[in-house]
KOLGU-646668 format. One record per residue (C-alpha): residue in three letters; x, y, z. Coordinates in Angstrom, 3 decimals, padded with zeros to 6 digits, always signed. Each point is the difference from the previous one (the first is absolute). Layout:
<nodes>
   r     east    north       up
 ALA        X        Y        Z
...
</nodes>
This chain:
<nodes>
   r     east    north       up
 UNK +107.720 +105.328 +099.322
 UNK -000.106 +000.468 -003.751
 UNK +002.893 +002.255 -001.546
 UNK +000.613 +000.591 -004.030
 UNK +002.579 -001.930 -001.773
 UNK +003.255 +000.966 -001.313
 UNK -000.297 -002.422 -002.988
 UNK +000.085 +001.375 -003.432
 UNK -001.019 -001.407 -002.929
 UNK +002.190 -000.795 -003.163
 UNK -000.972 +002.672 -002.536
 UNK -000.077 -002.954 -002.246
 UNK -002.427 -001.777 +001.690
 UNK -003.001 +002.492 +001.085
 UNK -002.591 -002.183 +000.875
 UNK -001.553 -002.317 +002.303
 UNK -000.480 -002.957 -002.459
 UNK +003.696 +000.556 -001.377
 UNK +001.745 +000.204 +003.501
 UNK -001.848 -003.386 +000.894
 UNK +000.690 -001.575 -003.367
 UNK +003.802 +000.654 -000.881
 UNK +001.618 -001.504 +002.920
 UNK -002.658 -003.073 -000.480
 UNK +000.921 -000.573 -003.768
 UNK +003.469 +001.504 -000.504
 UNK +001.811 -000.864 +003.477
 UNK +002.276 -002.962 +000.315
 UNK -001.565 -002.813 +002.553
 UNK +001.784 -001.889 +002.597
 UNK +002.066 -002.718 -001.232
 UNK +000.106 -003.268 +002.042
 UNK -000.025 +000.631 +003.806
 UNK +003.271 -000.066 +002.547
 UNK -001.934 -002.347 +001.992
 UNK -003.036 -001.386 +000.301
 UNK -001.767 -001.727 +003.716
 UNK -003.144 -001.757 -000.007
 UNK -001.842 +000.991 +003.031
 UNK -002.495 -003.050 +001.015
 UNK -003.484 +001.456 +001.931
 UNK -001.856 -001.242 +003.013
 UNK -002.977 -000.777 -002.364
 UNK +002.197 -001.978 -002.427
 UNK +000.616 +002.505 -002.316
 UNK +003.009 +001.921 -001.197
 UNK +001.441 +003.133 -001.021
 UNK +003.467 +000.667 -001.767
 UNK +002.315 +002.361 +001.004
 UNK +002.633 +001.267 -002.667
 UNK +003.209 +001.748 +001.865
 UNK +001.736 +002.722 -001.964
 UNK +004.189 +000.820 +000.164
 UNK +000.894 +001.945 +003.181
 UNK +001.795 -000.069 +003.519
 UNK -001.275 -003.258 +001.701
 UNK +000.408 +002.415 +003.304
 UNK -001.884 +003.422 +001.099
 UNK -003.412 +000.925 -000.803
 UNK -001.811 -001.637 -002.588
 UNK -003.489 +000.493 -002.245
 UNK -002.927 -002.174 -001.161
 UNK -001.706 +000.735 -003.106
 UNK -003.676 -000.308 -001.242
 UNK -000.706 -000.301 -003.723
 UNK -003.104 +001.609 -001.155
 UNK -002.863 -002.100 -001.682
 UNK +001.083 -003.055 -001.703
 UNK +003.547 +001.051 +000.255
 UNK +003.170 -001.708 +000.878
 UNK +003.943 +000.756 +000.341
 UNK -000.514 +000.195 -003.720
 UNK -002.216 +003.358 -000.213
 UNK +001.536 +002.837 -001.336
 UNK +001.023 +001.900 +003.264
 UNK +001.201 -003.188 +001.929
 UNK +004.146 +000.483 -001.988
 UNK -000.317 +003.221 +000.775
 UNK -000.811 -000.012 +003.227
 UNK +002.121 -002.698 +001.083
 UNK +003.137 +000.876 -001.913
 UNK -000.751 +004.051 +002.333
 UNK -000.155 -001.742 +003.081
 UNK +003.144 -002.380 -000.453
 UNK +001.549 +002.991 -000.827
 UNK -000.890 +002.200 +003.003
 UNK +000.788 -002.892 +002.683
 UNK -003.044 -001.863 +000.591
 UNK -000.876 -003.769 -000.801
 UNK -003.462 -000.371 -001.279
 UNK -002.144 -002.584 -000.528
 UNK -003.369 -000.401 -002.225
 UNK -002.854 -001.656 +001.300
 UNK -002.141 -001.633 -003.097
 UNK -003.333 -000.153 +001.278
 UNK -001.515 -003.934 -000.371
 UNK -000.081 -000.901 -003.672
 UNK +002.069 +002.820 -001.293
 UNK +003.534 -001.230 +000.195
 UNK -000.588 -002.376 -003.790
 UNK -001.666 -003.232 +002.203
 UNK -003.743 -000.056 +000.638
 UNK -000.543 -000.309 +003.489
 UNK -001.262 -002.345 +001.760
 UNK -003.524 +000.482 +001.606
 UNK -003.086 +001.370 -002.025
 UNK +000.400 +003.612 +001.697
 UNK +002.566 +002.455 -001.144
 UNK +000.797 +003.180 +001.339
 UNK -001.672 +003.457 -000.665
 UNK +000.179 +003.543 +001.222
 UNK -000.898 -000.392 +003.318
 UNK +001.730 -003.251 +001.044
 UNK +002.284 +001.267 +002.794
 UNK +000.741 -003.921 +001.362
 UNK +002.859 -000.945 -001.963
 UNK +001.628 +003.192 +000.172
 UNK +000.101 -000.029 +004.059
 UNK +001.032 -003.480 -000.324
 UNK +003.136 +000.748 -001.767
 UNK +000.878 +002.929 +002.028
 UNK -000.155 -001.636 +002.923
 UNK +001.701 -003.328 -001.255
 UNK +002.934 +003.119 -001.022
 UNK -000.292 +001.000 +003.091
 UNK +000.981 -002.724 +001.773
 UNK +002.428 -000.828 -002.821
 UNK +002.155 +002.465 +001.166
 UNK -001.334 +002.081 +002.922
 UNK +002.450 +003.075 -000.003
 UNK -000.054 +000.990 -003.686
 UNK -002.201 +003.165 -000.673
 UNK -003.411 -000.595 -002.712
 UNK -001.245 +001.942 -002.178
 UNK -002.789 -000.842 -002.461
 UNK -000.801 +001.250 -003.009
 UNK -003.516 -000.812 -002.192
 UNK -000.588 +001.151 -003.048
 UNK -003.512 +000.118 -001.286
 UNK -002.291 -002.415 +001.013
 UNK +003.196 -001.101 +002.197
 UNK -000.198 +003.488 +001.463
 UNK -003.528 -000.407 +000.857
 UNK +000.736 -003.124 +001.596
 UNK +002.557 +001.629 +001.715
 UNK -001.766 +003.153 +001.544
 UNK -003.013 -002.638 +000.925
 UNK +001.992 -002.026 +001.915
 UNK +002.138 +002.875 +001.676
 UNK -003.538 +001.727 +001.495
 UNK -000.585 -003.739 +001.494
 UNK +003.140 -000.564 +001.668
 UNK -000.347 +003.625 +001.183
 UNK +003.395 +000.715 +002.222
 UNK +000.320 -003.895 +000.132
 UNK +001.014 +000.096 -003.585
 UNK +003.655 -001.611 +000.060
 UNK +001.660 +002.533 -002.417
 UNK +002.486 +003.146 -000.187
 UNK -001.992 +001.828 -003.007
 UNK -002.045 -000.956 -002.797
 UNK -000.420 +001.826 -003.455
 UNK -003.043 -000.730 -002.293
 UNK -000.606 +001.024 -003.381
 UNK -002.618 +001.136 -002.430
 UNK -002.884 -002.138 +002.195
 UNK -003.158 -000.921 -000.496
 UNK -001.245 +002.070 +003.027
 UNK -004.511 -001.213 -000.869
 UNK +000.263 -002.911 -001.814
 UNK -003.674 +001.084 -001.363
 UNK +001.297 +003.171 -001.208
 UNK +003.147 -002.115 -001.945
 UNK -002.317 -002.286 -001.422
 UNK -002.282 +002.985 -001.097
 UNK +002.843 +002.132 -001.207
 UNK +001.353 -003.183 -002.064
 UNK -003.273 -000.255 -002.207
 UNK +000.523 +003.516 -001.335
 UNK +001.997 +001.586 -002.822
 UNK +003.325 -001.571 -001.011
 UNK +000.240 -001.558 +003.477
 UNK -002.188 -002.908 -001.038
 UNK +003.143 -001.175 -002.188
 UNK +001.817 -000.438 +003.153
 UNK -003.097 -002.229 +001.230
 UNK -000.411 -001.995 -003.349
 UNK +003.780 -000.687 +000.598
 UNK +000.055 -000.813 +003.642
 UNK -003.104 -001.992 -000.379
 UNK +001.061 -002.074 -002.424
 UNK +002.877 -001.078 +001.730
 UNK -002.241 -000.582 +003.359
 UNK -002.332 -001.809 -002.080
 UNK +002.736 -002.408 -001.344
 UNK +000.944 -000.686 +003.724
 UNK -002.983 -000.981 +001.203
 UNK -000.882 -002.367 -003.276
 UNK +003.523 -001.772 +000.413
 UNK -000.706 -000.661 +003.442
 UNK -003.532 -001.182 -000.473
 UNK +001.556 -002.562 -002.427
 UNK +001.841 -001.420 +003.218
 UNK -002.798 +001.090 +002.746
 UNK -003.682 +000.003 +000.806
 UNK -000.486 +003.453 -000.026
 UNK -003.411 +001.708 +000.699
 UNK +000.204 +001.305 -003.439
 UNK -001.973 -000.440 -003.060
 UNK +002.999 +000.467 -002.878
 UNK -003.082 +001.526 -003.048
 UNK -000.680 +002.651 +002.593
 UNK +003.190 +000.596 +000.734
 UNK +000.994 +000.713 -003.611
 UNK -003.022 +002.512 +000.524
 UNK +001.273 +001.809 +002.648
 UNK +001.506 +002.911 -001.743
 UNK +000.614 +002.616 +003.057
 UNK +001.196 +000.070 +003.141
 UNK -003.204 +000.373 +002.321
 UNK -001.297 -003.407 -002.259
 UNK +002.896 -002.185 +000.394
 UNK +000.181 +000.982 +003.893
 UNK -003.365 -000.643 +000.207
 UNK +000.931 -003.660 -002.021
 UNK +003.273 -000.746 +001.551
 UNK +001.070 +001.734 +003.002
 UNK -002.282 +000.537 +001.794
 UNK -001.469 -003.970 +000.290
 UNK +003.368 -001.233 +000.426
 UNK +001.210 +002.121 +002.305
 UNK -003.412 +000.340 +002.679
 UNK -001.167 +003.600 -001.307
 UNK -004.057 -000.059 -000.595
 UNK +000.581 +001.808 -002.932
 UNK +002.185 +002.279 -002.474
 UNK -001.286 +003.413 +002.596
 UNK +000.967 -001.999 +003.312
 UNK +003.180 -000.860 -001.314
 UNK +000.990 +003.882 -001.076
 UNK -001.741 +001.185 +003.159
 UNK +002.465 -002.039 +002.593
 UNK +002.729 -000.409 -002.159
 UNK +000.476 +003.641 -000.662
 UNK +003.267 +001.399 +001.993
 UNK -001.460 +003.718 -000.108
 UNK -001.954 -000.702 +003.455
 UNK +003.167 -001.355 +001.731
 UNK +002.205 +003.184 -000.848
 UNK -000.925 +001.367 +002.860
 UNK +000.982 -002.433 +002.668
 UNK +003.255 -000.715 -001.457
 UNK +003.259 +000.556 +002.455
 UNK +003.039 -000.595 -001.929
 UNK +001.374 +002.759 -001.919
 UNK -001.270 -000.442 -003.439
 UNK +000.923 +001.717 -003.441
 UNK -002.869 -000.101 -002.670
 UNK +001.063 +001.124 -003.265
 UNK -002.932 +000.511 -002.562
 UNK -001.276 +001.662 -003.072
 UNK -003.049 +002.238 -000.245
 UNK -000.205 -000.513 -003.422
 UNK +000.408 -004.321 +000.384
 UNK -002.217 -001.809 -002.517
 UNK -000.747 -002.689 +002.556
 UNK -001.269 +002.317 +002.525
 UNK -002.031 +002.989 -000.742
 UNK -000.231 +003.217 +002.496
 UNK -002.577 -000.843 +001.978
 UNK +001.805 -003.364 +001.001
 UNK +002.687 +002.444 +001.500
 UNK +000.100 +000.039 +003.988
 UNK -000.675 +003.312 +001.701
 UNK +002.189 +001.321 +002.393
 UNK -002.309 -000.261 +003.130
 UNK +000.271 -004.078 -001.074
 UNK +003.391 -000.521 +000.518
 UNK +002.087 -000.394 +003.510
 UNK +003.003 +001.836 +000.774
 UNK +001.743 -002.748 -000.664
 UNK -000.624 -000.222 -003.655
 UNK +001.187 +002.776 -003.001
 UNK -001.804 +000.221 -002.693
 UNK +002.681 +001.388 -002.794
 UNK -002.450 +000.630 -002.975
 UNK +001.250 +001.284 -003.552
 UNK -002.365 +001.494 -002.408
 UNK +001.291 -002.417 -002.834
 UNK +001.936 -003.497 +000.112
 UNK -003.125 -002.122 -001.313
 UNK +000.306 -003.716 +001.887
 UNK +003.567 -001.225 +001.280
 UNK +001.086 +002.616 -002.955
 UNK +001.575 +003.034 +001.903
 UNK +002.670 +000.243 -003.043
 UNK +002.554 +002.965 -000.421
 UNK +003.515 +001.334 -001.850
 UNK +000.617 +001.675 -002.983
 UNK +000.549 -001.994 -002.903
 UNK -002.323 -002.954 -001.255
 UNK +003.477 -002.564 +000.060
 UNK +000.537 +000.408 +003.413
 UNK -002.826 +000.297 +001.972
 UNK -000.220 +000.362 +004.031
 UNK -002.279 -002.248 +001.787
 UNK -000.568 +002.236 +003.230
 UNK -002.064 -001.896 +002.017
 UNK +003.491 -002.064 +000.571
 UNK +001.956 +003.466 +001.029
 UNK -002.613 +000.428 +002.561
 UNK -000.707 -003.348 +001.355
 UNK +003.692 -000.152 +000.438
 UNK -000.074 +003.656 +002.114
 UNK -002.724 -000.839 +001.898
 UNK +001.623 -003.206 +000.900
 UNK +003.577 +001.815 +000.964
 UNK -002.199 +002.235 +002.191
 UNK -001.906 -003.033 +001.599
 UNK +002.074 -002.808 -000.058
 UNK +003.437 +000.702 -000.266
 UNK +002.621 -002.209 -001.408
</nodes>
Protein backbone atom coordinates (compact mmCIF):
# COMPACT_ATOMS: atom_id res chain seq x y z
CA UNK A 1 0.00 0.00 0.00
CA UNK A 2 1.15 3.58 -0.42
CA UNK A 3 0.38 6.02 2.63
CA UNK A 4 1.68 9.91 2.90
CA UNK A 5 4.64 10.73 4.92
CA UNK A 6 4.98 12.40 8.14
CA UNK A 7 8.33 14.03 7.13
CA UNK A 8 8.58 17.72 7.08
CA UNK A 9 10.87 19.72 5.54
CA UNK A 10 13.34 22.27 7.23
CA UNK A 11 11.86 25.69 6.45
CA UNK A 12 15.41 26.42 5.65
CA UNK A 13 15.79 24.07 3.15
CA UNK A 14 12.54 24.11 0.74
CA UNK A 15 13.60 22.32 -2.08
CA UNK A 16 14.37 19.20 -3.74
CA UNK A 17 17.94 20.11 -4.96
CA UNK A 18 18.75 21.68 -1.39
CA UNK A 19 17.42 18.66 0.73
CA UNK A 20 19.68 16.33 -1.55
CA UNK A 21 22.63 18.69 -1.49
CA UNK A 22 23.17 19.86 2.25
CA UNK A 23 23.58 16.61 3.90
CA UNK A 24 25.98 15.64 0.73
CA UNK A 25 28.26 18.80 1.14
CA UNK A 26 27.82 19.99 4.74
CA UNK A 27 27.47 16.53 6.74
CA UNK A 28 30.40 15.01 8.51
CA UNK A 29 31.50 11.45 6.78
CA UNK A 30 32.42 8.33 8.49
CA UNK A 31 35.75 8.30 9.94
CA UNK A 32 37.79 5.04 9.72
CA UNK A 33 35.62 1.89 10.20
CA UNK A 34 35.24 -0.35 13.66
CA UNK A 35 36.09 -3.21 11.59
CA UNK A 36 36.60 -4.16 8.41
CA UNK A 37 36.21 -8.29 6.78
CA UNK A 38 37.15 -9.13 3.41
CA UNK A 39 34.63 -11.46 2.09
CA UNK A 40 36.42 -13.76 -0.76
CA UNK A 41 33.63 -14.95 -3.73
CA UNK A 42 33.09 -18.24 -5.44
CA UNK A 43 34.20 -16.52 -8.74
CA UNK A 44 37.41 -15.15 -7.17
CA UNK A 45 36.29 -11.96 -6.39
CA UNK A 46 35.69 -9.97 -3.25
CA UNK A 47 33.63 -7.66 -1.42
CA UNK A 48 34.46 -5.70 1.90
CA UNK A 49 32.40 -5.52 4.67
CA UNK A 50 32.92 -2.51 7.18
CA UNK A 51 31.21 -3.35 10.81
CA UNK A 52 29.97 -0.36 12.76
CA UNK A 53 29.99 -0.05 17.02
CA UNK A 54 27.10 -2.05 18.55
CA UNK A 55 26.02 -5.20 20.67
CA UNK A 56 27.93 -8.18 19.06
CA UNK A 57 24.47 -10.09 20.21
CA UNK A 58 20.61 -9.63 19.04
CA UNK A 59 19.47 -8.58 15.76
CA UNK A 60 21.66 -7.01 13.45
CA UNK A 61 21.50 -4.86 9.87
CA UNK A 62 23.34 -4.83 6.52
CA UNK A 63 23.68 -1.75 4.64
CA UNK A 64 23.76 -0.85 0.85
CA UNK A 65 25.47 2.35 -0.28
CA UNK A 66 23.93 4.02 -3.18
CA UNK A 67 25.94 4.55 -6.51
CA UNK A 68 29.57 4.78 -6.13
CA UNK A 69 29.23 5.09 -2.45
CA UNK A 70 30.98 3.63 0.46
CA UNK A 71 30.94 3.74 4.49
CA UNK A 72 32.24 7.16 3.63
CA UNK A 73 28.93 8.77 1.99
CA UNK A 74 27.28 11.24 3.82
CA UNK A 75 24.42 9.15 5.48
CA UNK A 76 26.66 6.06 6.34
CA UNK A 77 27.88 8.15 10.27
CA UNK A 78 24.64 8.85 10.58
CA UNK A 79 23.13 5.92 10.12
CA UNK A 80 25.47 3.82 11.87
CA UNK A 81 26.11 6.00 14.89
CA UNK A 82 21.39 5.64 15.07
CA UNK A 83 21.60 2.11 14.95
CA UNK A 84 24.51 1.55 17.59
CA UNK A 85 22.52 3.64 19.52
CA UNK A 86 19.13 1.87 19.33
CA UNK A 87 20.70 -1.79 19.90
CA UNK A 88 21.51 -3.20 16.67
CA UNK A 89 25.01 -4.14 15.10
CA UNK A 90 25.20 -3.23 11.51
CA UNK A 91 27.30 -3.93 8.93
CA UNK A 92 27.94 -2.18 5.32
CA UNK A 93 28.30 -4.14 2.39
CA UNK A 94 30.64 -2.11 -0.31
CA UNK A 95 29.58 -3.40 -3.47
CA UNK A 96 32.92 -4.82 -5.64
CA UNK A 97 35.26 -1.91 -6.26
CA UNK A 98 33.72 0.53 -3.90
CA UNK A 99 35.41 -0.10 -0.62
CA UNK A 100 39.00 2.26 -1.98
CA UNK A 101 40.60 -1.17 -3.92
CA UNK A 102 39.65 -1.85 -7.53
CA UNK A 103 38.34 -5.14 -7.75
CA UNK A 104 39.43 -7.77 -9.19
CA UNK A 105 37.63 -9.09 -12.40
CA UNK A 106 36.68 -6.74 -15.41
CA UNK A 107 32.84 -6.68 -14.24
CA UNK A 108 31.65 -4.53 -11.44
CA UNK A 109 28.43 -4.33 -9.99
CA UNK A 110 25.33 -2.26 -11.13
CA UNK A 111 21.71 -1.81 -10.24
CA UNK A 112 20.48 -4.99 -10.83
CA UNK A 113 23.25 -7.30 -9.57
CA UNK A 114 21.39 -9.21 -6.82
CA UNK A 115 24.42 -12.13 -6.60
CA UNK A 116 26.65 -10.71 -4.16
CA UNK A 117 24.07 -9.44 -2.02
CA UNK A 118 22.39 -13.10 -1.50
CA UNK A 119 25.81 -14.30 -1.10
CA UNK A 120 26.51 -12.31 1.92
CA UNK A 121 23.23 -12.84 3.48
CA UNK A 122 23.41 -16.19 3.36
CA UNK A 123 27.22 -16.47 4.34
CA UNK A 124 25.46 -14.13 7.63
CA UNK A 125 23.21 -16.48 7.84
CA UNK A 126 25.06 -19.24 8.53
CA UNK A 127 27.46 -17.00 10.48
CA UNK A 128 25.21 -16.93 13.12
CA UNK A 129 21.87 -18.68 12.47
CA UNK A 130 19.63 -17.28 15.38
CA UNK A 131 20.30 -13.54 15.10
CA UNK A 132 17.36 -11.60 13.40
CA UNK A 133 18.37 -9.50 9.67
CA UNK A 134 17.33 -6.72 8.54
CA UNK A 135 18.57 -4.94 5.41
CA UNK A 136 18.59 -1.70 4.51
CA UNK A 137 19.55 -0.17 0.70
CA UNK A 138 19.71 3.06 -0.01
CA UNK A 139 19.46 4.19 -3.57
CA UNK A 140 20.72 2.18 -6.11
CA UNK A 141 21.39 -0.21 -2.92
CA UNK A 142 17.65 -0.01 -2.39
CA UNK A 143 16.96 -1.04 -5.82
CA UNK A 144 19.19 -3.82 -5.45
CA UNK A 145 17.52 -4.59 -2.49
CA UNK A 146 13.73 -4.65 -3.54
CA UNK A 147 15.09 -6.70 -6.83
CA UNK A 148 16.45 -9.26 -5.02
CA UNK A 149 13.62 -9.47 -2.27
CA UNK A 150 10.77 -10.14 -5.29
CA UNK A 151 13.33 -13.13 -6.33
CA UNK A 152 13.73 -14.80 -3.17
CA UNK A 153 9.96 -14.29 -2.78
CA UNK A 154 9.04 -15.90 0.90
CA UNK A 155 12.50 -17.71 0.58
CA UNK A 156 14.13 -14.42 1.21
CA UNK A 157 16.24 -15.09 4.54
CA UNK A 158 15.35 -11.78 6.33
CA UNK A 159 13.13 -10.18 9.27
CA UNK A 160 12.39 -6.73 7.30
CA UNK A 161 14.03 -4.67 4.84
CA UNK A 162 13.79 -0.78 4.37
CA UNK A 163 14.82 0.90 1.03
CA UNK A 164 15.22 4.37 0.25
CA UNK A 165 14.74 6.99 -2.39
CA UNK A 166 15.14 4.02 -5.34
CA UNK A 167 15.55 3.99 -8.64
CA UNK A 168 12.19 2.14 -9.20
CA UNK A 169 12.76 2.29 -13.92
CA UNK A 170 16.15 2.66 -14.33
CA UNK A 171 15.05 4.28 -17.90
CA UNK A 172 13.01 6.78 -16.23
CA UNK A 173 16.32 7.68 -13.70
CA UNK A 174 18.49 7.91 -16.50
CA UNK A 175 15.87 10.14 -18.35
CA UNK A 176 15.05 12.22 -15.34
CA UNK A 177 19.01 12.72 -14.76
CA UNK A 178 19.53 14.52 -18.24
CA UNK A 179 17.09 17.27 -17.29
CA UNK A 180 17.27 20.55 -15.36
CA UNK A 181 19.73 20.85 -12.47
CA UNK A 182 19.68 17.04 -12.13
CA UNK A 183 22.27 16.66 -14.86
CA UNK A 184 24.85 18.19 -12.21
CA UNK A 185 24.26 15.20 -10.16
CA UNK A 186 25.10 13.05 -13.44
CA UNK A 187 28.21 15.19 -14.53
CA UNK A 188 29.30 14.44 -10.87
CA UNK A 189 28.48 10.81 -10.57
CA UNK A 190 29.80 10.21 -13.98
CA UNK A 191 32.87 11.51 -13.54
CA UNK A 192 33.65 9.55 -10.72
CA UNK A 193 32.31 6.22 -12.66
CA UNK A 194 34.33 7.25 -15.46
CA UNK A 195 37.57 7.48 -13.32
CA UNK A 196 36.78 3.85 -12.11
CA UNK A 197 36.56 2.27 -15.08
CA UNK A 198 39.87 4.16 -16.68
CA UNK A 199 41.95 3.10 -13.47
CA UNK A 200 40.94 -0.30 -13.91
CA UNK A 201 41.49 -0.47 -17.62
CA UNK A 202 45.09 0.63 -16.77
CA UNK A 203 45.34 -2.84 -14.87
CA UNK A 204 42.67 -4.90 -17.14
CA UNK A 205 41.61 -5.71 -20.67
CA UNK A 206 38.47 -4.19 -20.57
CA UNK A 207 36.00 -4.15 -23.56
CA UNK A 208 36.34 -0.49 -23.51
CA UNK A 209 37.64 2.03 -25.84
CA UNK A 210 39.03 4.89 -23.12
CA UNK A 211 38.37 8.23 -26.21
CA UNK A 212 34.80 7.04 -26.17
CA UNK A 213 34.58 6.71 -22.86
CA UNK A 214 35.67 10.29 -22.15
CA UNK A 215 32.64 10.85 -24.64
CA UNK A 216 30.17 9.28 -22.81
CA UNK A 217 28.62 12.15 -21.04
CA UNK A 218 25.13 10.56 -19.68
CA UNK A 219 23.97 7.79 -18.17
CA UNK A 220 22.04 5.79 -21.00
CA UNK A 221 25.76 6.31 -23.08
CA UNK A 222 28.09 5.07 -20.56
CA UNK A 223 25.60 1.99 -19.81
CA UNK A 224 25.43 1.45 -23.19
CA UNK A 225 29.70 1.70 -23.10
CA UNK A 226 30.34 0.05 -19.85
CA UNK A 227 27.75 -1.87 -18.20
CA UNK A 228 26.07 -3.30 -20.16
CA UNK A 229 29.17 -5.33 -22.23
CA UNK A 230 30.74 -6.17 -19.08
CA UNK A 231 28.12 -7.29 -17.30
CA UNK A 232 26.02 -9.63 -20.31
CA UNK A 233 23.16 -6.91 -21.00
CA UNK A 234 22.68 -6.50 -25.05
CA UNK A 235 22.43 -3.06 -24.49
CA UNK A 236 21.89 0.21 -22.23
CA UNK A 237 17.52 -0.67 -22.65
CA UNK A 238 18.07 -4.50 -21.68
CA UNK A 239 20.01 -3.62 -18.85
CA UNK A 240 17.22 -0.93 -17.35
CA UNK A 241 14.50 -3.30 -18.52
CA UNK A 242 15.68 -6.46 -16.17
CA UNK A 243 17.49 -4.64 -13.79
CA UNK A 244 14.64 -2.44 -12.79
CA UNK A 245 13.20 -3.55 -9.15
CA UNK A 246 9.67 -1.87 -9.97
CA UNK A 247 8.45 -5.33 -11.64
CA UNK A 248 9.53 -7.40 -8.58
CA UNK A 249 7.50 -5.20 -5.98
CA UNK A 250 4.90 -7.20 -6.36
CA UNK A 251 6.11 -10.64 -5.52
CA UNK A 252 8.00 -9.57 -2.60
CA UNK A 253 7.10 -11.46 0.95
CA UNK A 254 9.04 -9.91 3.63
CA UNK A 255 7.68 -6.95 5.23
CA UNK A 256 9.28 -4.08 3.55
CA UNK A 257 9.39 -0.21 4.38
CA UNK A 258 10.06 2.08 1.26
CA UNK A 259 10.65 5.53 2.15
CA UNK A 260 10.71 7.99 -0.91
CA UNK A 261 10.30 11.45 -2.21
CA UNK A 262 7.83 12.58 -4.85
CA UNK A 263 9.69 15.43 -5.50
CA UNK A 264 13.43 13.21 -5.77
CA UNK A 265 15.66 14.63 -8.51
CA UNK A 266 16.81 11.14 -9.42
CA UNK A 267 13.45 9.85 -10.02
CA UNK A 268 10.72 11.78 -11.59
CA UNK A 269 6.77 10.93 -11.02
CA UNK A 270 6.18 8.72 -13.48
CA UNK A 271 9.08 6.40 -12.16
CA UNK A 272 6.81 6.17 -8.97
CA UNK A 273 5.11 2.61 -8.44
CA UNK A 274 1.32 2.50 -8.38
CA UNK A 275 -0.43 0.98 -5.76
CA UNK A 276 -1.98 -2.01 -7.74
CA UNK A 277 2.14 -2.81 -8.26
CA UNK A 278 3.04 -3.43 -4.97
CA UNK A 279 2.31 -6.71 -2.62
CA UNK A 280 0.94 -6.54 0.71
CA UNK A 281 3.99 -7.10 1.90
CA UNK A 282 5.62 -3.92 0.86
CA UNK A 283 4.66 0.02 2.17
CA UNK A 284 5.26 2.50 0.16
CA UNK A 285 5.73 5.68 2.72
CA UNK A 286 5.96 8.57 0.11
CA UNK A 287 6.57 12.36 1.18
CA UNK A 288 5.81 15.12 -1.15
CA UNK A 289 9.40 16.64 -0.58
CA UNK A 290 12.82 15.06 0.75
CA UNK A 291 14.65 15.25 -2.80
CA UNK A 292 17.20 11.94 -2.92
CA UNK A 293 18.43 10.33 0.51
CA UNK A 294 17.58 14.16 1.70
CA UNK A 295 14.40 13.80 3.94
CA UNK A 296 15.99 16.71 6.28
CA UNK A 297 14.04 18.44 9.23
CA UNK A 298 14.33 20.77 12.71
CA UNK A 299 14.23 24.19 13.27
CA UNK A 300 17.33 25.95 13.18
CA UNK A 301 20.03 25.74 10.28
CA UNK A 302 22.95 24.65 13.27
CA UNK A 303 21.24 21.76 14.22
CA UNK A 304 19.60 20.05 11.71
CA UNK A 305 17.53 16.58 11.98
CA UNK A 306 18.31 13.94 9.56
CA UNK A 307 14.86 12.00 9.71
CA UNK A 308 15.28 9.31 7.58
CA UNK A 309 17.54 7.97 10.73
CA UNK A 310 14.42 8.60 13.33
CA UNK A 311 12.45 6.43 11.10
CA UNK A 312 14.70 3.73 10.00
CA UNK A 313 15.37 3.36 13.64
CA UNK A 314 11.22 3.05 14.39
CA UNK A 315 10.63 0.91 11.78
CA UNK A 316 13.40 -1.26 12.94
CA UNK A 317 12.08 -1.25 16.85
CA UNK A 318 8.75 -2.30 15.29
CA UNK A 319 10.39 -5.11 13.09
CA UNK A 320 13.30 -6.23 14.65
CA UNK A 321 13.46 -5.61 18.11
CA UNK A 322 16.52 -5.24 20.17
Amino acid sequence: MIVSSTFRPAWWLPGAHLQTLFPNLLRRRAGPSLRRERLELPDGDFVDLDWGAGPDHGPWVLILHGLEGSVRSSYAAGILDALASAGYQAVLMHFRGCSGEPNRLPRSYHSGETGDLDYVVRHLRARAPGRALGVLGYSLGGNVLLKWLGEQGPQAPVACAIAVSVPFDLAQAAWRLERGFSRVYQWYLLRQLRGSVSRKARRLDLPVASDRLRRARTFRHFDDLVTAPLHGFRDADDYYRRSSSRGYLRHIAIPTLILQAADDPFMGPAGLPRDGELSAAVTLELSPRGGHVGFVTGTRPWRPRYWLEERIARELTDRLPA
